[in-house]
DSSP file (Angstrom, degrees, kcal/mol; ACC not computed):
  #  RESIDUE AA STRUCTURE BP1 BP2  ACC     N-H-->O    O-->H-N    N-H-->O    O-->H-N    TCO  KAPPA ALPHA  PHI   PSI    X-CA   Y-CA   Z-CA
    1    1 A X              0   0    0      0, 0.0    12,-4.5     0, 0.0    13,-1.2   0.000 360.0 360.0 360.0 -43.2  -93.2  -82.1  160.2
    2    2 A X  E     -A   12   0A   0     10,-0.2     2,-0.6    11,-0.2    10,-0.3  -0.852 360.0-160.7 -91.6 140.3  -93.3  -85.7  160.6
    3    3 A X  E     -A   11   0A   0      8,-2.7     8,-2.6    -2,-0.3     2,-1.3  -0.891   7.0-151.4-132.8 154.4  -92.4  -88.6  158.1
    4    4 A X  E     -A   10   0A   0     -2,-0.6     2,-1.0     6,-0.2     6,-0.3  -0.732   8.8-171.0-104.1 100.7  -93.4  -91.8  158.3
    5    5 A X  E >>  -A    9   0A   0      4,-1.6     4,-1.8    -2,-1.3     3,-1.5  -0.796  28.3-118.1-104.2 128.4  -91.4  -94.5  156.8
    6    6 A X  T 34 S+     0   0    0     -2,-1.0     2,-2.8     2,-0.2     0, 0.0  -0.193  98.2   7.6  -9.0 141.0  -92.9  -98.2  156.6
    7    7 A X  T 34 S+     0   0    0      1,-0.2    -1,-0.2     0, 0.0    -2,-0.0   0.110 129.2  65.1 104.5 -11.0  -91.0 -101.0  158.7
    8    8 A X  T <4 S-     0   0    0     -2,-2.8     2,-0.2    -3,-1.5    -1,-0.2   0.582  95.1-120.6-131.4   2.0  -88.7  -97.9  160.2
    9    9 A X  E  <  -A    5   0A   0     -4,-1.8    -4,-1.6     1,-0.1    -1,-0.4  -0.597  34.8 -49.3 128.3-172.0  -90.7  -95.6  162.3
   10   10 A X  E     -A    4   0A   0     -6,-0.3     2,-0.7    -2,-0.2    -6,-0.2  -0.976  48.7-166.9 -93.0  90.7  -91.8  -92.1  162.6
   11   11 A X  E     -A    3   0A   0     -8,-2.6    -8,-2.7    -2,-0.4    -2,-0.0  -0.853  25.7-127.6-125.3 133.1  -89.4  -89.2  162.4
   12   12 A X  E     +A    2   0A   0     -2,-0.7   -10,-0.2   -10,-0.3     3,-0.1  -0.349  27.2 179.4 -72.9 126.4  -89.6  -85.6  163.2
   13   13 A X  S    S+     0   0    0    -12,-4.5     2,-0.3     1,-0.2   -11,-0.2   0.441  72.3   1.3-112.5  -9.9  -88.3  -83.9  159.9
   14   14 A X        -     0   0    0    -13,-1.2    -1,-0.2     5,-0.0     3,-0.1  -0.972  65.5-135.4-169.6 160.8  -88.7  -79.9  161.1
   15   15 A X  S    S+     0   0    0      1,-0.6     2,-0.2    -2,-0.3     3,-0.1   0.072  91.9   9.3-123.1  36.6  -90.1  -78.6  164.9
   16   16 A X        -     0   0    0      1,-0.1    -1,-0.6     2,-0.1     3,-0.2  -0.651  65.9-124.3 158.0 153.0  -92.1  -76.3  163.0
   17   17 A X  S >> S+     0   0    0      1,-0.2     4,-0.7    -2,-0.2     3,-0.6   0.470  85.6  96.5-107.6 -10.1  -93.5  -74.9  159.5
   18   18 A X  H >> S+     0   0    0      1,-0.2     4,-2.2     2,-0.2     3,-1.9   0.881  75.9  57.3 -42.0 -82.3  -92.0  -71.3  160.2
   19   19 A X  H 3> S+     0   0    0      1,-0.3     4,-1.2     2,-0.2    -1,-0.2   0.598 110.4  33.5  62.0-110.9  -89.1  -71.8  158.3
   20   20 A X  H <> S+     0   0    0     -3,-0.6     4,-1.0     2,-0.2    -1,-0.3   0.436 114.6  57.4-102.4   7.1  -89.9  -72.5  155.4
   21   21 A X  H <X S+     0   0    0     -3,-1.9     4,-0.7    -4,-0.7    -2,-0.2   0.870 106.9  51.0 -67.9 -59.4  -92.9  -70.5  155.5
   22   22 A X  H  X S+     0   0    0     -4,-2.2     4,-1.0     1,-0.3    -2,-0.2   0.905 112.7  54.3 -52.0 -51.7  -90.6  -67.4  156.3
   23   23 A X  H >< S+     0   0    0     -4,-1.2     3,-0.6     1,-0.3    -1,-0.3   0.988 108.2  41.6 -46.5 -75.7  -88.6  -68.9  153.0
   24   24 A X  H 3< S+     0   0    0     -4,-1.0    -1,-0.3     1,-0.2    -2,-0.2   0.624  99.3  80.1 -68.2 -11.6  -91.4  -69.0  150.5
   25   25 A X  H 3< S-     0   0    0     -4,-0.7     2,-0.3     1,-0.2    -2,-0.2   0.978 107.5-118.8 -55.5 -65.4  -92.3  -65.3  152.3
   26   26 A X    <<  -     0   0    0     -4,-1.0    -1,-0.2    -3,-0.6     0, 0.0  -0.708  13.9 -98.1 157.2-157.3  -89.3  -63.9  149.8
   27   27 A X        +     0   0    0     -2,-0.3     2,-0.4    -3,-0.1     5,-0.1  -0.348  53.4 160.3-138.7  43.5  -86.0  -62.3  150.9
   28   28 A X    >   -     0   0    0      1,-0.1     3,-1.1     3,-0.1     4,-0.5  -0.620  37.1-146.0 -78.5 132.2  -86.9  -58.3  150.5
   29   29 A X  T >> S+     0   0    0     -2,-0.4     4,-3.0     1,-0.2     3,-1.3   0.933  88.1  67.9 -61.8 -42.2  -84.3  -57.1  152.6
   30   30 A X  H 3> S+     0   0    0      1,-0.2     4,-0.5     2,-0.2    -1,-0.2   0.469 106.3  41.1 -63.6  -8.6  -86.8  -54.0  153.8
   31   31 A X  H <4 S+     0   0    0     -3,-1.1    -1,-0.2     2,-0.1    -2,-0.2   0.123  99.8  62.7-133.2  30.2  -89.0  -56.2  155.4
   32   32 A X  H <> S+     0   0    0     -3,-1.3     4,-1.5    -4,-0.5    -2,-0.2   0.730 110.2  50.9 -77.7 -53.1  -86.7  -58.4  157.0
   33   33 A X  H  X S+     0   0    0     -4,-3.0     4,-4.4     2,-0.2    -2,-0.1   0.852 108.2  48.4 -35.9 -60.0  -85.8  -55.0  158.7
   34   34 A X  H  X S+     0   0    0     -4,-0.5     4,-3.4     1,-0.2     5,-0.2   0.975 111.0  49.5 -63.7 -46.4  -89.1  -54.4  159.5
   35   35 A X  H  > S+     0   0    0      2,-0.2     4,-1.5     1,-0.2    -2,-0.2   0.866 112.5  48.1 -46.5 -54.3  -89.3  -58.0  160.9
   36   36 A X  H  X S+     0   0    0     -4,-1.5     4,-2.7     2,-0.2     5,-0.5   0.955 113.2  51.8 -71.3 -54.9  -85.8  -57.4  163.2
   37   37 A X  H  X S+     0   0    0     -4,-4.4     4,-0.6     1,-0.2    -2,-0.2   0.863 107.7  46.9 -61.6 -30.3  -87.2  -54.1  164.5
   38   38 A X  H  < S+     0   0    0     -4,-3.4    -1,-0.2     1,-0.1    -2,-0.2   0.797 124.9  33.0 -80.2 -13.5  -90.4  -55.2  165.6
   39   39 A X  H  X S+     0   0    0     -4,-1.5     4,-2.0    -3,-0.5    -2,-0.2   0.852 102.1  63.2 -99.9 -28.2  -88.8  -58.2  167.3
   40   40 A X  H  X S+     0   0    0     -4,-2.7     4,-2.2     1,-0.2     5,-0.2   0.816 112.0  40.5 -68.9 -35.9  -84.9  -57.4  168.9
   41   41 A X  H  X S+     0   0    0     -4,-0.6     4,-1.1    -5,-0.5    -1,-0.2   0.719 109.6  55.0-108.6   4.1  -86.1  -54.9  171.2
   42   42 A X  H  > S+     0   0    0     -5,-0.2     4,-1.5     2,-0.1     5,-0.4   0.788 119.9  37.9 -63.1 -49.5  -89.2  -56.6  172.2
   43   43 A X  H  X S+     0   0    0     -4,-2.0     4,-0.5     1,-0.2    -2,-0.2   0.826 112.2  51.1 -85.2 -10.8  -86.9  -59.5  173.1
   44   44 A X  H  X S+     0   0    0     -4,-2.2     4,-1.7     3,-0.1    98,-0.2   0.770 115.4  45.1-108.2   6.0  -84.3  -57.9  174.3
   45   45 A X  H  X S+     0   0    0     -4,-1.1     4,-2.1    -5,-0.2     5,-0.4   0.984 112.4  48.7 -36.6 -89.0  -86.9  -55.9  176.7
   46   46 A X  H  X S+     0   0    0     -4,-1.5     4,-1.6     2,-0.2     5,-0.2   0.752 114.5  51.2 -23.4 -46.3  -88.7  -59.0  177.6
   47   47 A X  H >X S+     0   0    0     -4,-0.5     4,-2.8    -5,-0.4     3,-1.5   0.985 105.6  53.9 -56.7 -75.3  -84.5  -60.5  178.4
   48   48 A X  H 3< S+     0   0    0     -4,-1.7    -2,-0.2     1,-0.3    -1,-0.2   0.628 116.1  38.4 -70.2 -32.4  -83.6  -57.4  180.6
   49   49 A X  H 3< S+     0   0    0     -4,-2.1    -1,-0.3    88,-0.1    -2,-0.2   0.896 131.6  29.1 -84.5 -41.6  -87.3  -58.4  183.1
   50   50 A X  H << S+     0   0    0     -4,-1.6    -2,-0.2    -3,-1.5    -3,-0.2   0.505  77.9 135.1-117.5  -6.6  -86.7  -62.3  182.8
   51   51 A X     <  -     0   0    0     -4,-2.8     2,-0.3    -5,-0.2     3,-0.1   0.094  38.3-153.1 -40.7 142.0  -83.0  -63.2  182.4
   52   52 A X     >  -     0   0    0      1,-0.2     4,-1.4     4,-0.1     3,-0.1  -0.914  33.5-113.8-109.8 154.1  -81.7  -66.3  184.7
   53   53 A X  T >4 S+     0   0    0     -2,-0.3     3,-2.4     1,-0.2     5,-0.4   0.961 123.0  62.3 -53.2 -67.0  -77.8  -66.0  185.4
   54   54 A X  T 3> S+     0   0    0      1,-0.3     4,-0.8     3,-0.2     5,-0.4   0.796 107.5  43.2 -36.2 -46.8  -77.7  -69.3  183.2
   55   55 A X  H 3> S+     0   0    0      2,-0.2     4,-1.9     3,-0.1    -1,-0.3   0.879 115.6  47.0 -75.8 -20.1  -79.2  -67.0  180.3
   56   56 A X  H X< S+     0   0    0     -3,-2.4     2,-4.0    -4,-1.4     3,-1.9   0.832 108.9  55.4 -91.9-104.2  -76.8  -63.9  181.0
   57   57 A X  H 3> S+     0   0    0      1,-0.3     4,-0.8     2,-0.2    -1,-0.3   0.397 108.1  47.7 -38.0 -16.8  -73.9  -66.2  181.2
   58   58 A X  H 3X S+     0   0    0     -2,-4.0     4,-4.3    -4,-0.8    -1,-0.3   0.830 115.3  50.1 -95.4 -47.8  -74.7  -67.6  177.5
   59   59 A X  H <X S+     0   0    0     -4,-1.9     4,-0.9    -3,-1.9    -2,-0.2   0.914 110.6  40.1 -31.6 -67.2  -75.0  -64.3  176.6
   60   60 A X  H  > S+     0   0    0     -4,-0.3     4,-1.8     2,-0.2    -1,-0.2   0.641 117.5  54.3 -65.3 -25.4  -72.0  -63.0  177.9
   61   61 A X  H  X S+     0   0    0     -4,-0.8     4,-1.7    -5,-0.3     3,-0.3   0.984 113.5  48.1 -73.8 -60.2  -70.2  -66.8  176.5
   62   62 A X  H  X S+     0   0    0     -4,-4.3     4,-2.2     1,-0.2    19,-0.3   0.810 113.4  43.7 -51.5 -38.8  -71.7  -65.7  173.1
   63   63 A X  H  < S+     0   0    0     -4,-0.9     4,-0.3     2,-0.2    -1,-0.2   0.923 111.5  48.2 -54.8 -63.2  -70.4  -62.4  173.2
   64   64 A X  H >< S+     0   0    0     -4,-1.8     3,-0.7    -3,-0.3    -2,-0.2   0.715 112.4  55.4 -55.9 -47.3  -66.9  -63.0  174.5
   65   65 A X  H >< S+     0   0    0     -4,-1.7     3,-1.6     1,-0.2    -2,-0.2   0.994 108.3  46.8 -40.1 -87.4  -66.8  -65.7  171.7
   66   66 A X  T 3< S+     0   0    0     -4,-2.2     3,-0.5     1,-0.4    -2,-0.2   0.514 104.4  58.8 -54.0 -16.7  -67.8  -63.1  169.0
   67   67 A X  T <  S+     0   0    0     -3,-0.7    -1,-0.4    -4,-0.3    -2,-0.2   0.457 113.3  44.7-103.6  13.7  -65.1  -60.2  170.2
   68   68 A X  S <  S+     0   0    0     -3,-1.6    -1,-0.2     2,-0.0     2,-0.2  -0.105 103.0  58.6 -88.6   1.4  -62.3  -62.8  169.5
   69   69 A X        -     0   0    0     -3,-0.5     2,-0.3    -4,-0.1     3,-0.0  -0.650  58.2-153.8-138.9-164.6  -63.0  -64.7  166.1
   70   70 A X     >  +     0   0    0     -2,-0.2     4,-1.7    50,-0.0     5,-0.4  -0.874  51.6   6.1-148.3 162.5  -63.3  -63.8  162.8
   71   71 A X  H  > S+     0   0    0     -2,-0.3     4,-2.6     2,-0.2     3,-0.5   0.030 126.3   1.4  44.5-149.8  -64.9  -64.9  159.3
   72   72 A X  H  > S+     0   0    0      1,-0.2     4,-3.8     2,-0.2     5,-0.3   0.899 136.9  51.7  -9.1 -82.8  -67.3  -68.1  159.7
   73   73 A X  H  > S+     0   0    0      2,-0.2     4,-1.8     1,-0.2    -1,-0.2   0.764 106.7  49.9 -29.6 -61.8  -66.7  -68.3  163.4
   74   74 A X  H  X S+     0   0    0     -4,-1.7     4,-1.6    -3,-0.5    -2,-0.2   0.761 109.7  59.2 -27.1 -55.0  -67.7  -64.5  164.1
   75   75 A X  H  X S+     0   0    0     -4,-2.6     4,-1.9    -5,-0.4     5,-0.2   1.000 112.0  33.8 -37.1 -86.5  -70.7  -65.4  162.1
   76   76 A X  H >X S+     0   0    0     -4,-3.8     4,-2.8     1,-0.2     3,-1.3   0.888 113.0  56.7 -24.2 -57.4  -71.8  -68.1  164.4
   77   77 A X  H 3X S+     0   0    0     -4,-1.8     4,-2.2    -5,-0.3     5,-0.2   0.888 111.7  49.9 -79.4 -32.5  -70.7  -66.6  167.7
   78   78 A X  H 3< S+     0   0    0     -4,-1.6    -1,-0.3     2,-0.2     4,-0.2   0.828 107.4  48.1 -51.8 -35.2  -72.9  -63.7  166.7
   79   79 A X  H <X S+     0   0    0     -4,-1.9     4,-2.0    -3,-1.3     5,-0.3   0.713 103.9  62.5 -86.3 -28.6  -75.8  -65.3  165.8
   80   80 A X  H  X S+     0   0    0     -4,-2.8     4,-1.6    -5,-0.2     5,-0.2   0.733 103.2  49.9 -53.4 -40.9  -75.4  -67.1  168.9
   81   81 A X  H  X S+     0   0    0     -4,-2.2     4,-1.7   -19,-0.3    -1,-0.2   0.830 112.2  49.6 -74.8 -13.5  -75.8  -63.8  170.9
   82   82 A X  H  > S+     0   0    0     -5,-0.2     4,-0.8    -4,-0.2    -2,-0.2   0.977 110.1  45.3 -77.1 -38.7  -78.5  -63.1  169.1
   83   83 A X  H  X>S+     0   0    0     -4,-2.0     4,-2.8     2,-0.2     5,-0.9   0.836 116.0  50.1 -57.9 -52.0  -80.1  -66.3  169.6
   84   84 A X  H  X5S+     0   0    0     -4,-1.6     4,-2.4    -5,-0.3     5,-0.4   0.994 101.5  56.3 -58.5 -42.7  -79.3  -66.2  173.4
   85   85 A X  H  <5S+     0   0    0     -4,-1.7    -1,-0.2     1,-0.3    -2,-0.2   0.898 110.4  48.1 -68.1 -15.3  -80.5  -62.9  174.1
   86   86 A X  H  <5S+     0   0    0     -4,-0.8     5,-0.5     2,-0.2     9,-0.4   0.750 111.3  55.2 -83.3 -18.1  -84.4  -64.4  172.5
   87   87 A X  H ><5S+     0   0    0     -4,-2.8     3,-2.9     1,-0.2    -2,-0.2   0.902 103.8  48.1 -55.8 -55.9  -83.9  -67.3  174.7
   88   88 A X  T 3<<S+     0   0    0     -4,-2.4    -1,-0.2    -5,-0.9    -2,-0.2   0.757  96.5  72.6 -64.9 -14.6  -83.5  -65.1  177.9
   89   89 A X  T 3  S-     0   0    0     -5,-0.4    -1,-0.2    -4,-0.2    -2,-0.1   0.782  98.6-141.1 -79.2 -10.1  -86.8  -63.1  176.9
   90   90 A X    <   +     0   0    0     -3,-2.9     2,-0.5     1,-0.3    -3,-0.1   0.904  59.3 121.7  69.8  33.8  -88.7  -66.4  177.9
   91   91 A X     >  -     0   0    0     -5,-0.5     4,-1.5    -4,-0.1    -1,-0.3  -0.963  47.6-166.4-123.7 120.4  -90.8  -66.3  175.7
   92   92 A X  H  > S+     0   0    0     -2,-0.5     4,-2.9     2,-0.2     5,-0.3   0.822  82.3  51.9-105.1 -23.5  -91.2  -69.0  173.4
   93   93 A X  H  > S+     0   0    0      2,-0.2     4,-3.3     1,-0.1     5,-0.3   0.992 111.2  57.5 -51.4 -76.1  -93.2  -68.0  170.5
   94   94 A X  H >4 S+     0   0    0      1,-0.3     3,-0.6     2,-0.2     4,-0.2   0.780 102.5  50.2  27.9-106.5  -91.0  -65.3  170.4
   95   95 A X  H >X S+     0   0    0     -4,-1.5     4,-2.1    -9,-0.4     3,-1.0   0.639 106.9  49.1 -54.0 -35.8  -88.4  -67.1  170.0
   96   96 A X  H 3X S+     0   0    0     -4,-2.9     4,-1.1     1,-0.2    -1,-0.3   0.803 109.6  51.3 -33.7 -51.3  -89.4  -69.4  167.3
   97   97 A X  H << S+     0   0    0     -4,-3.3    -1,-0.2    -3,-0.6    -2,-0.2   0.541 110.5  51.1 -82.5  -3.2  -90.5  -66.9  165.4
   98   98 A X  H X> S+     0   0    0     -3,-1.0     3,-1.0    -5,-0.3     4,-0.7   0.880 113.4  48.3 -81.4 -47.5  -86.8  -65.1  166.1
   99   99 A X  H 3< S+     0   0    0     -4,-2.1    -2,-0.2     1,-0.3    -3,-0.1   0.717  99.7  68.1 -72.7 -16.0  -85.0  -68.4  165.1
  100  100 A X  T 3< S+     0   0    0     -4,-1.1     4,-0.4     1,-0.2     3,-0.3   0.740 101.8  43.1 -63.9 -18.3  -86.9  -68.5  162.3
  101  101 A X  T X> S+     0   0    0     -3,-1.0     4,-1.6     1,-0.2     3,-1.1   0.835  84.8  89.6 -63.9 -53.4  -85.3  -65.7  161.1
  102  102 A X  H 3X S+     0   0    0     -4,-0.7     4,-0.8     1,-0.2    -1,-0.2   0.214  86.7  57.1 -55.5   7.7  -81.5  -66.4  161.8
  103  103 A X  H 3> S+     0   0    0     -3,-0.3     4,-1.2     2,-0.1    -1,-0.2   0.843 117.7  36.0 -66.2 -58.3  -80.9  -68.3  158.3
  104  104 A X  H <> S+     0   0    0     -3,-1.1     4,-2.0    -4,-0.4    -2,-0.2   0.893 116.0  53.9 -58.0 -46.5  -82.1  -65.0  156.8
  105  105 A X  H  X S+     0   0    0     -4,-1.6     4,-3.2     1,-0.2    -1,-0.2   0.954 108.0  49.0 -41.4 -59.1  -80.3  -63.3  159.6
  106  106 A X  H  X S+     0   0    0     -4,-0.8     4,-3.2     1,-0.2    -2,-0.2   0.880 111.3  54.3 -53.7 -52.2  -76.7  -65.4  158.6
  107  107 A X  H  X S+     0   0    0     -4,-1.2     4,-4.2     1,-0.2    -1,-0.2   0.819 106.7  45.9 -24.9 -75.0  -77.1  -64.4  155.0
  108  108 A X  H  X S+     0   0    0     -4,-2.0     4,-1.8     1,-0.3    -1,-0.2   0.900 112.4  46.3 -58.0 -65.7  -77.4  -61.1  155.5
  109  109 A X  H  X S+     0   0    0     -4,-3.2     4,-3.1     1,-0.2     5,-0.3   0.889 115.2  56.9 -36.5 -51.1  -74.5  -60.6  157.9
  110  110 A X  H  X S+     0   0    0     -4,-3.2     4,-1.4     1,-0.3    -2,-0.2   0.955 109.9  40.3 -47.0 -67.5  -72.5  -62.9  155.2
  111  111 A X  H  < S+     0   0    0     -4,-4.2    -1,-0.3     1,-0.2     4,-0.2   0.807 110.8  51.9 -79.9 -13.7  -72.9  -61.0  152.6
  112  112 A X  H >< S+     0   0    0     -4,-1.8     3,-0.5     1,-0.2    -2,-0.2   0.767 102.5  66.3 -48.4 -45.6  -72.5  -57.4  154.1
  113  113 A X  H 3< S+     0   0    0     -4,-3.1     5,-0.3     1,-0.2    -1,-0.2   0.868  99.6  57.8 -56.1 -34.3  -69.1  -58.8  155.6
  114  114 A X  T 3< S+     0   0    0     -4,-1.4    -1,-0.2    -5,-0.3    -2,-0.2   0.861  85.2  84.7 -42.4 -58.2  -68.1  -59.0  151.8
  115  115 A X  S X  S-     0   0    0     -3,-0.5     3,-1.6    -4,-0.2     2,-0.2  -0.117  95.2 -87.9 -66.0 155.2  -68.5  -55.8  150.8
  116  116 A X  T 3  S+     0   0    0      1,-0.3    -1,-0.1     2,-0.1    -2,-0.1  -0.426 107.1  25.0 -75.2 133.5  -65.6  -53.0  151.3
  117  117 A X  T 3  S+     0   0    0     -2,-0.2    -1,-0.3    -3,-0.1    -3,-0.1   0.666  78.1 170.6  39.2  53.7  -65.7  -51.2  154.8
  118  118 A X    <   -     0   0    0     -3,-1.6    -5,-0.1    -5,-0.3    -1,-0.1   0.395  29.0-146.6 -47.9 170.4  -67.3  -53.6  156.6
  119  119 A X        +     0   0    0      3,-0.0    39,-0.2     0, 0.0     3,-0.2   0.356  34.7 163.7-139.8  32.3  -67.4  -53.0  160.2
  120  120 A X        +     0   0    0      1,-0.2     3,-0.2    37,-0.1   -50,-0.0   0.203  55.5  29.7 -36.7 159.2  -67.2  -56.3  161.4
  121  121 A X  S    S+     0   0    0      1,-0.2     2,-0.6     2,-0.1    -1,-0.2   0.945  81.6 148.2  47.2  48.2  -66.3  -57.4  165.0
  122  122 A X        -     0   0    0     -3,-0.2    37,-0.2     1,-0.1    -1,-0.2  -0.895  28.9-175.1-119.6  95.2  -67.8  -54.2  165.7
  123  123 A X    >>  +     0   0    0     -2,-0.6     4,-1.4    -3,-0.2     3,-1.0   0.274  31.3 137.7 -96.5  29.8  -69.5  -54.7  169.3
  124  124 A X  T 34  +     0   0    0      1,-0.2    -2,-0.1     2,-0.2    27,-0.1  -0.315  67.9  15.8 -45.0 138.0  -71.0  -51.7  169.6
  125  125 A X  T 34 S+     0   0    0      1,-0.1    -1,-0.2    -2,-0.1    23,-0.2   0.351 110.5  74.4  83.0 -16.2  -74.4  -52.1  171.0
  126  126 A X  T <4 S+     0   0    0     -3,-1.0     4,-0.4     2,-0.2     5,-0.2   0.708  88.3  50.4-109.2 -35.4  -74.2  -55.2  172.2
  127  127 A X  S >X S+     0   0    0     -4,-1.4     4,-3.2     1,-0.2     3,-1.7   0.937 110.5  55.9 -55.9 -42.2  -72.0  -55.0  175.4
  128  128 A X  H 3> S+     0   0    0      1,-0.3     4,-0.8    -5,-0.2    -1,-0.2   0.564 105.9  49.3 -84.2  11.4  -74.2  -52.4  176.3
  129  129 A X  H 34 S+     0   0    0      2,-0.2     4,-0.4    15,-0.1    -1,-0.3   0.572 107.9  50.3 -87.7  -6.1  -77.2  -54.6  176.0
  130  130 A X  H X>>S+     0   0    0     -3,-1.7     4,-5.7    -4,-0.4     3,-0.9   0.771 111.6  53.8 -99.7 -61.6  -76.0  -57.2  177.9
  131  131 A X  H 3X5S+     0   0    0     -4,-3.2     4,-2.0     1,-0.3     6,-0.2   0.913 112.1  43.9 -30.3 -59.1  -75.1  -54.4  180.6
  132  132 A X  H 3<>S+     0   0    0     -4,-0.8     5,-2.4    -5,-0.2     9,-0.3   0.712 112.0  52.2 -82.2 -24.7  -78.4  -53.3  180.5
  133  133 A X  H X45S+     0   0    0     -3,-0.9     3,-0.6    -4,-0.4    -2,-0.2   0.814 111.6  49.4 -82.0 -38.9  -79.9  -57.0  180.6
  134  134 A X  H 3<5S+     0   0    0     -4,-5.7    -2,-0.2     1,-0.2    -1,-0.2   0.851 105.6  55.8 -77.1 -13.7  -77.9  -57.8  183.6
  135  135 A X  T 3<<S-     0   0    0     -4,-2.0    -2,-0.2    -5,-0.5    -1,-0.2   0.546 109.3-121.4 -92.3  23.6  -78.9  -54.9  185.1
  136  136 A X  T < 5 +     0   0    0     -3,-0.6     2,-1.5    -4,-0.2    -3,-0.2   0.547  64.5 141.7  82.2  17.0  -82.8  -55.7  184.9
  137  137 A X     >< -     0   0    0     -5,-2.4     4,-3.9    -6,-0.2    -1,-0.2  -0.608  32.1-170.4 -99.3 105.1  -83.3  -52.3  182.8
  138  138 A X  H  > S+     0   0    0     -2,-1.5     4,-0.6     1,-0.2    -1,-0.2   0.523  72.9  47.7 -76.3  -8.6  -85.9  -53.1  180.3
  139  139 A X  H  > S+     0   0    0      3,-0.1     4,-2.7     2,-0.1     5,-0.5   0.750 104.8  48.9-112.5 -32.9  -85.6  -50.1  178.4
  140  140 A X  H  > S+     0   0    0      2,-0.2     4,-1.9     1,-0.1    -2,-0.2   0.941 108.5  55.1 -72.0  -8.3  -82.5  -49.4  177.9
  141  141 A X  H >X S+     0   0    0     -4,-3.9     3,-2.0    -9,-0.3     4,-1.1   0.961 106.0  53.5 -58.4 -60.5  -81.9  -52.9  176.7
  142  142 A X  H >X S+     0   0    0     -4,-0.6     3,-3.5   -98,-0.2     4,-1.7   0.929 113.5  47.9 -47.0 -44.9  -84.9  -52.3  174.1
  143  143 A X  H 3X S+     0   0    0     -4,-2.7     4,-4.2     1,-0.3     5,-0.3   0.901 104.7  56.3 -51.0 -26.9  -82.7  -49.0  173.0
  144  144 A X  H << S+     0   0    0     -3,-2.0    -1,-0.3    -4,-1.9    -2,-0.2   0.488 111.6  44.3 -91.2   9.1  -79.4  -50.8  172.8
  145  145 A X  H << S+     0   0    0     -3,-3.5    -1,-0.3    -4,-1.1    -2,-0.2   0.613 112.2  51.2 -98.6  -6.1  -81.2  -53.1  170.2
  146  146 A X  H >X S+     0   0    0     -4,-1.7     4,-2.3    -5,-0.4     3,-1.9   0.943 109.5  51.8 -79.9 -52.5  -82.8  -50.2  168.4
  147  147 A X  H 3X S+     0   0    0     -4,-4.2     4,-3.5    -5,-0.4     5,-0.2   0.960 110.2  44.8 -33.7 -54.7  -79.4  -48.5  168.1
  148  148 A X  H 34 S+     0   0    0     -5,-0.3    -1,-0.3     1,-0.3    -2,-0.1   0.025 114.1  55.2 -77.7  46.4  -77.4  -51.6  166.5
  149  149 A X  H <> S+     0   0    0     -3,-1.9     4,-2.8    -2,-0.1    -1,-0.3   0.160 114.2  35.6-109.3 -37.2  -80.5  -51.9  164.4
  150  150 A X  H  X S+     0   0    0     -4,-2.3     4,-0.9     2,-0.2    -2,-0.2   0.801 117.7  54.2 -83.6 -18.7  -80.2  -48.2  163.2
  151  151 A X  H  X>S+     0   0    0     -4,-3.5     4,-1.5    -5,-0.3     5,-1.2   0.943 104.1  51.7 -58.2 -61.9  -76.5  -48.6  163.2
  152  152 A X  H >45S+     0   0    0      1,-0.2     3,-2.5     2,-0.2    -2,-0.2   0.977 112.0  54.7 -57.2 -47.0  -76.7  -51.9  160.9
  153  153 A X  H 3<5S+     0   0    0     -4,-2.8    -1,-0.2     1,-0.2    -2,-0.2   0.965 106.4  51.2 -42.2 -41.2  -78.9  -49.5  158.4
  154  154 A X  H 3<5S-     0   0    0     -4,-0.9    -1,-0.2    -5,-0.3    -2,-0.2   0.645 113.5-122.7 -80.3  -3.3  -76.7  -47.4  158.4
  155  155 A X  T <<5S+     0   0    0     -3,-2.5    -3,-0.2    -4,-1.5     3,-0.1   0.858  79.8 111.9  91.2   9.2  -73.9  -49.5  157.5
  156  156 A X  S   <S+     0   0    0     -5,-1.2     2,-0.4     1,-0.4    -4,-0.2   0.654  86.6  17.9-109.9 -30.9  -71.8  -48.8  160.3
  157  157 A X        -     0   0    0     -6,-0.7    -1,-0.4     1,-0.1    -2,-0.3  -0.986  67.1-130.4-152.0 163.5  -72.2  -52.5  161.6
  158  158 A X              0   0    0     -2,-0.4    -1,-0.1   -39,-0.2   -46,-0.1   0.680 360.0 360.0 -88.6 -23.2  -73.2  -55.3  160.5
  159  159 A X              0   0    0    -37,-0.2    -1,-0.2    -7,-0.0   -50,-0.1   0.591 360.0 360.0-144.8 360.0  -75.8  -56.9  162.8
């Protein structure tokens, strides 16, 4: 996490071994799944009780972003709501262990966008979690991430 060069100082190489832990875990897609279900509607529960307007506005920026781009861009601005909405649960363990994820996360999205009758820019599930986060209702946020998570199994969207 740190390296130490001689004559030039001490420099933070990683903020954490998670990562690359998560990396050397393997890449079975079925428990990546499992990994996404047991955390997106914990967090976006946990959002919908603790959001600050700051975190619902990043939310909603990420979002707005995502229904308006494409390709690369889409990617990002996706991953970015996802990333906001573990931010907003306040929790930072949590979240670490969420972010650790989004490389695996990008991948996945990447290469599903590839395949023929993709459903990209598909924001089902995600306004209405945002809906549900501004309105303080902690379950129906966790449903509207269980949905796009049974949605994305199914192939109808991507993330």
């Amino acid at each position: 996490m740190l390296e130490i060069r001689r004559g030039d100082g001490t420099f933070v190489r990683a903020r954490s071994e998670l990562p690359g832990a998560l990396a050397r875990a393997g890449s079975d897609v079925s428990h990546f799944a499992e990994a996404r279900a047991a955390l997106e509607p914990a967090l976006a529960r946990l959002a919908a009780e603790r959001a600050t307007p700051e975190a619902i506005a990043r939310i909603a920026e990420a979002l707005e972003l995502r229904s308006r781009t494409d390709g690369e861009e889409w990617l990002d601005a996706d991953v970015a709501v996802h990333e906001a909405v573990a931010a907003a649960s306040g929790n930072p363990i949590l979240f670490e262990v969420y972010t650790a994820l989004l490389p695996q996360l990008c991948e996945y999205v990447r290469r599903d966008a590839q395949r023929d009758g993709s459903a990209r820019r598909d924001p089902r599930g995600h306004e209405e979690l945002l809906d549900a986060i501004r309105r303080g209702d902690a379950d129906a946020a966790a449903a509207s991430a269980r949905g796009n998570l049974e949605r994305a199994a199914e192939g109808d969207a991507l993330d």
